[in-house]
N, C-alpha and C positions, 0 to 999 in steps of 0.2 A: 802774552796775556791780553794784550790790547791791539784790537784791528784800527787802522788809520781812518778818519773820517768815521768810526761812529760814536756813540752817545751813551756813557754809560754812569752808573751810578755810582754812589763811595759815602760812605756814612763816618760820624762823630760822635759818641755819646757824651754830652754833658750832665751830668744828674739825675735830670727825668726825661730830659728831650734828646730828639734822634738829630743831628744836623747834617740834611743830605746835601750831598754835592752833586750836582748834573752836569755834566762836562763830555765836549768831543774833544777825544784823541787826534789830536795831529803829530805830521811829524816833528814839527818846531816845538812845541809841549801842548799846553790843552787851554781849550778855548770853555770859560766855565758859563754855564748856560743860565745855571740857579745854583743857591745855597739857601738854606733856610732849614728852617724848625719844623715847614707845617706840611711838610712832604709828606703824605699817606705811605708811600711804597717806602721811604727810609725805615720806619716804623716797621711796618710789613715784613720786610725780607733785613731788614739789619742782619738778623745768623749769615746771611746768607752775602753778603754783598761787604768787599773789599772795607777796611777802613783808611779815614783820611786824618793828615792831620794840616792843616792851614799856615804857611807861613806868611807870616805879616811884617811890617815896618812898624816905626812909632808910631805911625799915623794912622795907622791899620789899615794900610793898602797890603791887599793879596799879591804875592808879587811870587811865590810856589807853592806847590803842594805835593805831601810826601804822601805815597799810596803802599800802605801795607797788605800781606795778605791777612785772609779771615781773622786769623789767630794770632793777630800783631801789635793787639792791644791786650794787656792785661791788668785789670786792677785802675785804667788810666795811664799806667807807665805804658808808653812806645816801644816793642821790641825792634832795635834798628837792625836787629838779624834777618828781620822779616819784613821787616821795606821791601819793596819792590822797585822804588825810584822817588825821586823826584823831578820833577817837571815842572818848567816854567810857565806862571798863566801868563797867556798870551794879550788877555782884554783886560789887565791891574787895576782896581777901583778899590772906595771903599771897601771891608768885611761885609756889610749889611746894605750895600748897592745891588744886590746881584739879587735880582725881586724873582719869585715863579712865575711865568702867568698864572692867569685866574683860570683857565682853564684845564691846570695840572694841579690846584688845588683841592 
């Protein structure tokens, strides 16, 4: 599903907002590039683009993330039938560290 070294997308809906993930695929797990609310293309292609779901510590360091396909969220419940994996972020920071540029904004 994922080529090594490129940049792909993976989305979260919380309520009203999209929360996109931007992350290269490596082979040690993914290096995450952005996370945020104000992604235009999450919003955009959501049908269309993998779901995530964030794993955190108490301290809400990102520290994996599980990658479902399309259809692997239902209702907000995770179908773990439908995981694809999880994979370790490689660059662990706060949840709300991982800024876009302004330029992808």
């Amino acid at each position: 599903m994922f080529d090594f070294g490129e940049t792909y997308l993976a989305v979260h809906r919380l309520i009203d907002s999209v929360w996109t993930l931007k992350f290269k695929f490596l082979p040690t797990g993914v290096e995450v590039l952005s996370y945020s609310r104000d992604n235009i293309d999450g919003y955009e292609q959501e049908r269309e683009l993998p779901k995530i779901r964030v794993i955190e510590d108490d301290k809400r360091i990102v520290h994996a993330v599980d990658i479902y396909q399309l259809d692997g969220v239902k209702f907000g419940q995770f179908d773990n039938s439908k995981r694809i994996g999880r994979y370790k972020v490689l660059n662990p920071k706060f949840v709300f560290s991982y800024k876009q540029p302004e330029d992808e904004a």
